[in-house]
N, C-alpha and C positions, 0 to 999 in steps of 0.2 A: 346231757345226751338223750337223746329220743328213743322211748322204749318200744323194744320190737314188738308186735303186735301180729297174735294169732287168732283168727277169725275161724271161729268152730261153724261149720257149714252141716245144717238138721237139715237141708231140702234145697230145693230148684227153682228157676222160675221154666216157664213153657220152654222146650228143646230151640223151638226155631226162633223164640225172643231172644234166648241166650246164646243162638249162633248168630242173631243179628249183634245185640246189643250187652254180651255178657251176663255173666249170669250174680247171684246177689254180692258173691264175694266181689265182685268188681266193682259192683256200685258204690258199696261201704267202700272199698277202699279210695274210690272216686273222690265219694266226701270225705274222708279223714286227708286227704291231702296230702297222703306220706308218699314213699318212695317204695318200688315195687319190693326191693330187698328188706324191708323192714317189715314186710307183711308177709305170715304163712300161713298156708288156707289147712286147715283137718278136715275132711269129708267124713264125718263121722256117720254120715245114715249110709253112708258106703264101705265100713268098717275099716275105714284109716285108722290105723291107732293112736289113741291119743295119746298127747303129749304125758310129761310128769307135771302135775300141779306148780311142782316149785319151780322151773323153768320159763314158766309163762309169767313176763313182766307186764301183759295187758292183754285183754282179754273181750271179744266180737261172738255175739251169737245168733246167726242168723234165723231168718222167717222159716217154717217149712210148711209141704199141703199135711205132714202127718196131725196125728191128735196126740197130747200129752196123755192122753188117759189110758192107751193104746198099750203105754207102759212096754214098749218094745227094746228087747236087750242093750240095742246102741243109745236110744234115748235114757236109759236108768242110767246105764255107765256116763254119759253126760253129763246128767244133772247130778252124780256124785262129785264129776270134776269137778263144777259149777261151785258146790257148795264149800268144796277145800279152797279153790282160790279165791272167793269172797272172805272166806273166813284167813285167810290168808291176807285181805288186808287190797291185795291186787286190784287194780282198776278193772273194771268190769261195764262193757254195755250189753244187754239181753233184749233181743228185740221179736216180739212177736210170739214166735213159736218158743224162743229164749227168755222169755219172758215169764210166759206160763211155766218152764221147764225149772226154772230158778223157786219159782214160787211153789212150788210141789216138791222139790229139792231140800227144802228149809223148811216145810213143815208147813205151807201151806196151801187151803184148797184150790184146786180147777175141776171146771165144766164144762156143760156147754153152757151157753148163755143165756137163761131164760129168755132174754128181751131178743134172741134172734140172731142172726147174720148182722152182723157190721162191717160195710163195704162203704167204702168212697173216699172221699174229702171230708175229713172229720174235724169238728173244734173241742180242742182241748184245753179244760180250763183246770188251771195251779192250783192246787191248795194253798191255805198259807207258808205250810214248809216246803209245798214249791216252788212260789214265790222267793225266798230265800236260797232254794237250792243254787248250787254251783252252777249245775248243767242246765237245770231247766230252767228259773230264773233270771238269767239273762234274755229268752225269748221273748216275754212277756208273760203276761196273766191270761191270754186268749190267742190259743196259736192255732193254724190248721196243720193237719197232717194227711197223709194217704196210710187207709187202715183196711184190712181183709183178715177178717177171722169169725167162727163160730163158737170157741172155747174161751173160757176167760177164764182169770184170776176171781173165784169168786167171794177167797179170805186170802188179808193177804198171809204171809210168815211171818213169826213171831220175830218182832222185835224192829219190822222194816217201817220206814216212816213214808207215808201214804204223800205223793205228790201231785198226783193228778187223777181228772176223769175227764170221759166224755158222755153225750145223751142215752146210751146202747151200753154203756163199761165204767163203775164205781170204781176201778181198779185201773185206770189206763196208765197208769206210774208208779213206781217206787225207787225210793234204794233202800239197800243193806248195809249198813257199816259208813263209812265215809265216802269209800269208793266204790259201791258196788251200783248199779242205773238199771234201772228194766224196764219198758215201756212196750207196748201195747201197738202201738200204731208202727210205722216203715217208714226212717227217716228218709231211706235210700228211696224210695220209690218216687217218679216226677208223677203230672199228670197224665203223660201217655200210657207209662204202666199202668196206674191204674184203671185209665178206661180199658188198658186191653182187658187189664180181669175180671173187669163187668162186664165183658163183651163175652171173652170164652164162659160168663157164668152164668149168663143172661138167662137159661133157660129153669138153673138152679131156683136161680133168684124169683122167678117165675112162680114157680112151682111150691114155693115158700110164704107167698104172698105180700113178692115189693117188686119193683119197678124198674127195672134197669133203666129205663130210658129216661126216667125222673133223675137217677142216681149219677147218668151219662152228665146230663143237662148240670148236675150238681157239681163236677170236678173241676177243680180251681189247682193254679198253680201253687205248692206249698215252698216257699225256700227258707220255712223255720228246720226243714228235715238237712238240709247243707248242712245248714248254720249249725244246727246240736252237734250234726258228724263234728264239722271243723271246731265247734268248742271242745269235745271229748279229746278229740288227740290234743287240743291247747293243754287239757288240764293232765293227759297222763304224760307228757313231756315234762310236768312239773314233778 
């Protein structure tokens, strides 16, 4: 039987992208390919309350604009969930903002990113235990992604086995346990999202000393980000 899956929602995409086109919980669930009943969104930077750890049979954590470091009352209460249901055994994907939040949760560091902004169409290459990984491992050894962040993982937590990186992030992947996945990059995002947020950033990105119109010129279609959604719910139906 297919386990139901709650998508902890840290953030938004732009108001009028998400009254176009949804906002991230739609995406994710887009890619995981399940049925709308089987998926329940917590807005937890909106102080929904969260669930009970042992009630969640799979477990979604979206991108957000906040900073892990911000250490803000709903983001702590998060990432204590985070850390009962991995240690809990529970399927687990953390993506982005969920990613850093997991990795400070368990005891390891985040920052900002000495090497900068990482926006775009990104290549992420396996370790060799990524390689082997369940989830990542079926992609290949060199996959692109759509990636927007200034914070990283910049150690990971004790005891996670290091899966990936990219040229900007020594950290672009982990898991914890058997089933726990955290990743760095937005499988859900296509390439129009992401140019739009080189577009709305353009001026950021400016001001920091890169390119948007380089970074525009740079966005490629990514369908490794489907593909990992639809293998994650492959493997936590298992």
């Amino acid at each position: 039987m297919r386990r139901r899956i709650v998508i902890l929602k840290t953030g938004s995409t732009f108001e009028d992208v998400a009254e176009e086109r949804g906002d991230y919980e739609h995406w994710i669930a887009e890619g995981l390919g399940v049925a709308d009943e089987v998926v329940t969104t917590v807005d937890v930077q909106r102080g929904e309350k969260l669930p009970e750890p042992r009630a969640i049979e799979a477990l979604v954590v979206t991108g957000s604009a906040a900073m892990v470091t911000e250490r803000e009352a709903w983001s702590v209460a998060a990432g204590a969930l985070l850390s009962v249901v991995v240690e809990r055994g529970a399927p687990v994907l953390a993506i982005c903002y969920g990613h850093q939040l997991l990795a400070e949760a368990l005891g390891g560091e985040v920052g900002y990113n000495p090497r900068g902004r990482q926006i775009g169409t990104v290549h992420v290459t396996l370790s060799d235990a990524g390689r082997s990984d369940p989830l990542l491992g079926p992609l290949g050894t060199r996959s692109r992604f759509q990636a927007t962040h200034k914070q990283s993982v910049l150690r990971l937590p004790p005891g996670a086995v290091h899966l990936a990186q990219s040229p900007l992030d020594d950290n672009h992947a982990y898991r914890i346990g058997r089933r726990g996945w955290s990743v760095q990059f937005h499988p859900e995002f296509d390439a129009r999202a992401m140019s739009t947020y080189i577009e709305r950033r353009a001026e950021l990105i400016r001001e920091e000393g890169g390119d948007p119109d380089t970074l525009l010129g740079g966005i490629q279609e990514t369908p490794e980000g489907p593909r990992l959604l639809a293998r994650f719910a492959d493997l936590i139906g298992k």
